[in-house]
C-alpha positions as CSV (number, residue, x, y, z in Angstrom):
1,X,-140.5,19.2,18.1
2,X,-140.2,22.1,19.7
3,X,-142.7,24.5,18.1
4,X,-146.1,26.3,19.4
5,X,-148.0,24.2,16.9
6,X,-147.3,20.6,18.3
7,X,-150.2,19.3,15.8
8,X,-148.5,19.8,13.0
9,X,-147.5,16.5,10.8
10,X,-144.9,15.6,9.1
11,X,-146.8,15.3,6.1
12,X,-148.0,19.2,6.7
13,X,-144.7,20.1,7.2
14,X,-143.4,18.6,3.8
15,X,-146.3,20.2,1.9
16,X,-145.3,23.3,3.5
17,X,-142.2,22.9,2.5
18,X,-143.5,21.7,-1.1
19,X,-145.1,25.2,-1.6
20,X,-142.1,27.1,-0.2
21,X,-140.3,25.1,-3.1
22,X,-142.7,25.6,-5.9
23,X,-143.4,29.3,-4.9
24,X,-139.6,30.0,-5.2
25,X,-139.2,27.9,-8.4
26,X,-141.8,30.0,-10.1
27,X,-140.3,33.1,-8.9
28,X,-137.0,32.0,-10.6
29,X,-139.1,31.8,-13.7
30,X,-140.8,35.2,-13.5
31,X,-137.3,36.7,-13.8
32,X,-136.0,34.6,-16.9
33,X,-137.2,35.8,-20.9
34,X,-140.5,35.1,-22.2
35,X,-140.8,33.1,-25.9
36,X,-143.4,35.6,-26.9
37,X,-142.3,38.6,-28.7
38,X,-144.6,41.6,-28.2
39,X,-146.2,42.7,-32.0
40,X,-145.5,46.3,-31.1
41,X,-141.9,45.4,-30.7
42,X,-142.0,43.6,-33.9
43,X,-143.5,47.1,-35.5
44,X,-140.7,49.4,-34.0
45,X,-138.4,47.3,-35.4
46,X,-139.7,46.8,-38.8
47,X,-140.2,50.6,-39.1
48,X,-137.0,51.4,-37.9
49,X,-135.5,49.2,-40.5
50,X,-137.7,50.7,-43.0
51,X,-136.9,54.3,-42.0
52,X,-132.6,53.4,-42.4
53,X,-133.2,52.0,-45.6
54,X,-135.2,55.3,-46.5
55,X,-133.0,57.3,-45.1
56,X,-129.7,55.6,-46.8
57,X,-132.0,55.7,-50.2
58,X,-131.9,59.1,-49.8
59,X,-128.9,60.1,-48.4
60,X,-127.3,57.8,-51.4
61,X,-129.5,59.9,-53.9
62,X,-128.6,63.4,-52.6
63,X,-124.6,62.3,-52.7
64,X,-125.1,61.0,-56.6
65,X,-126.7,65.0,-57.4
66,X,-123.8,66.5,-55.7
67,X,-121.1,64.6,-57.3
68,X,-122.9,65.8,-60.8
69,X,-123.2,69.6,-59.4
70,X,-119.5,69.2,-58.5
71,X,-118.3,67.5,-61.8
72,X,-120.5,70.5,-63.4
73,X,-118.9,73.3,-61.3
74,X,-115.4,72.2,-61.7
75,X,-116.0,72.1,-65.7
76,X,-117.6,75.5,-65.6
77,X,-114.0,76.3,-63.7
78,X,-112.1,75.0,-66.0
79,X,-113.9,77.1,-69.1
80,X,-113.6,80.1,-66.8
81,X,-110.1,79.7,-65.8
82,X,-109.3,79.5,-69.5
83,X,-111.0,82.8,-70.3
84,X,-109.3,84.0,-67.2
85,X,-105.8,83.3,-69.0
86,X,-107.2,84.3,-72.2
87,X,-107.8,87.7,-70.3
88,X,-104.6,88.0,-68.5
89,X,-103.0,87.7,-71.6
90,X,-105.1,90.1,-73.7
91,X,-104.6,92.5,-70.8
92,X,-100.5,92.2,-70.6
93,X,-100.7,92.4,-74.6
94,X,-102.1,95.8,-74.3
95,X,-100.6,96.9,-71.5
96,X,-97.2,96.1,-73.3
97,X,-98.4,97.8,-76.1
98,X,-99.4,101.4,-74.1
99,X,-95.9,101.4,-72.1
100,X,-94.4,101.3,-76.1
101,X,-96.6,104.1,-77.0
102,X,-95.8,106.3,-73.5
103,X,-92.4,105.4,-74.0
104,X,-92.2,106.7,-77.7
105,X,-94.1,109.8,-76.3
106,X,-91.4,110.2,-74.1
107,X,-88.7,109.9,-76.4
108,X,-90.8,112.6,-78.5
109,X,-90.7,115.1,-75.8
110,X,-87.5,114.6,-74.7
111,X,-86.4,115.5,-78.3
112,X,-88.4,118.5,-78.9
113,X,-87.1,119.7,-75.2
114,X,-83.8,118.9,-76.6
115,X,-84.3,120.9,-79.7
116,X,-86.1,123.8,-78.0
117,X,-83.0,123.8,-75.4
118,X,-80.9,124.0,-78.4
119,X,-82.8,126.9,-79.7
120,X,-83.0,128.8,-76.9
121,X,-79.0,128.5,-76.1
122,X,-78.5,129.6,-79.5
123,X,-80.1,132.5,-78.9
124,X,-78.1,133.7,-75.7
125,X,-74.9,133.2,-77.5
């Protein structure tokens, strides 16, 4: 051997070589997963869990009261949209009936001008 430490034995360099072995080996483990499972991970997982079944709970509940506020809404349309035709048609009834009146009105004035044309011609012959 060519080294400053001529003293050293075989058998120190092979238990040299035995730690460099084991140290490196045990770094190798350091980097791979544990078995152990930290309790708070446990928690945060639990209460997440329980917080998305909450929240789904609730989200389900809120979606059941707005399909009833729709179904309610949309029957509350359908009365109103009936009254709604029953207006329209009270409202074309009537306003049938006051372009019969105007129109007989008409016809009234047109006869009395007619007339009182007739009169007054008489006169200037």
């Amino acid at each position: 051997m060519t080294t400053k430490n001529k003293d050293i034995s075989d058998q120190d360099l092979e238990e040299l070589l035995n730690k460099v072995i084991a140290e490196t080996t045990s770094r190798r483990s350091d980097w791979g997963v544990e078995r152990r499972i930290p309790v708070a991970l446990i928690a945060a997982v639990i209460f997440q869990t329980m917080f998305f079944v909450w929240g789904a709970a609730s989200l389900s509940t809120e979606v059941q009261h707005n399909t009833k506020v729709i179904a309610e809404l949309e029957k509350r349309m359908e009365k109103n949209g009936a009254k709604m035709d029953l207006i329209k048609d009270r409202i074309n009834t009537e306003f049938v009936a006051k372009q019969v009146k105007l129109e007989i009105k008409v016809q009234s004035i047109e006869s009395r001008l007619d007339e009182i044309e007739d009169h007054i011609s008489g006169h200037n012959h």
